[in-house]
N, C-alpha and C positions, 0 to 999 in steps of 0.2 A: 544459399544464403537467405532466400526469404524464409528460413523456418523458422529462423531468430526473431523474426519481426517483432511480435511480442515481447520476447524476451527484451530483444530491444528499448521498444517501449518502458516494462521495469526496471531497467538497468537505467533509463535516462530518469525515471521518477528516485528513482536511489539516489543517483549523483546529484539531483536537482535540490534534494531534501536532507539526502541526512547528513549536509557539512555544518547545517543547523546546530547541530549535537554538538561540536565539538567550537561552531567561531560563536556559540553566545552560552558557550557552558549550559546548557538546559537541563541536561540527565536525563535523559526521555530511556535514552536505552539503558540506565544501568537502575531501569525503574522495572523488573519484568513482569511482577503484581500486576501492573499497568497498561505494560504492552498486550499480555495476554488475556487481560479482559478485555483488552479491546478490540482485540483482534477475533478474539471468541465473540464480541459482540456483532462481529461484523459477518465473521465465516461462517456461521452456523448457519444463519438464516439464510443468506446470501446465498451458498454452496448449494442448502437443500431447492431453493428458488430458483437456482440455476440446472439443476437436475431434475426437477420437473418440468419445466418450459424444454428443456433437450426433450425430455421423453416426447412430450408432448409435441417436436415439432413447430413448437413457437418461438426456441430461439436456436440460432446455429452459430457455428464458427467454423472459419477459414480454415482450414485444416493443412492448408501450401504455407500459412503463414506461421506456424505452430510445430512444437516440436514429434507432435504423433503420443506424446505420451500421456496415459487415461489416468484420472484419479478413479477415487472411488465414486460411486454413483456414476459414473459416465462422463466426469465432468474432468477437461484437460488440465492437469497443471499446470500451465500457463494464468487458468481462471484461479487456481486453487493459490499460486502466487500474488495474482492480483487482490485477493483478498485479506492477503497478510502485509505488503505492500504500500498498498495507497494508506487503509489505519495509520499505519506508524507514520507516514509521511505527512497525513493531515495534522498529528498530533504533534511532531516535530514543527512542521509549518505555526502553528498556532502560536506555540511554544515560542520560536523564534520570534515569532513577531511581536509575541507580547515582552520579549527580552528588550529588541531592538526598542520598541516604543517608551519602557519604562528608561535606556538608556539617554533616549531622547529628551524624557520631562527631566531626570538627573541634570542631563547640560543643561536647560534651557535654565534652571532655578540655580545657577552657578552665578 
């Protein structure tokens, strides 16, 4: 069971963020221009950044904690999730919160 660990961990950044999406109607996901720029923004550099430091011996990962399975470059998809992952959940996050805050000035000027 500890090879979910990670998994784990994305699975709880999922449920943590994307009910965003649907309790302050945002459309984040049914924006995908969006998502995949941003997600491109974030995976390319990120992936190649993390495949070099593996090469290189400067970064590693638990490998008990993980499902065994290799992206390309070297790099686990577990990484290669988390970097499609957190994006959309910081942009949900955001997103909500600027919902909730504008719902907030709405009441307060009632």
């Amino acid at each position: 069971m500890q090879t979910l660990t990670y998994m784990g961990v994305l699975l709880f950044i999922v449920v943590m963020s994307w009910w965003l999406e649907w309790a302050f109607r945002i459309r984040v996901l049914r924006n995908p221009r969006r998502l995949l720029t941003t997600v491109a923004m974030v995976l390319v550099p990120f992936a190649l950044w993390d495949a070099y430091a593996i090469a290189e011996g400067h970064w590693f990962f638990d490998y008990s904690q993980m499902t065994g399975i290799m992206g390309p470059l070297g790099v686990p998809l577990e990484e290669y999730l988390f970097f499609v992952v957190v994006p959309i959940a910081v942009v949900l996050t955001w997103e909500g919160v600027t919902s909730f805050l504008a719902m907030v000035r709405r009441w307060r000027t009632r």
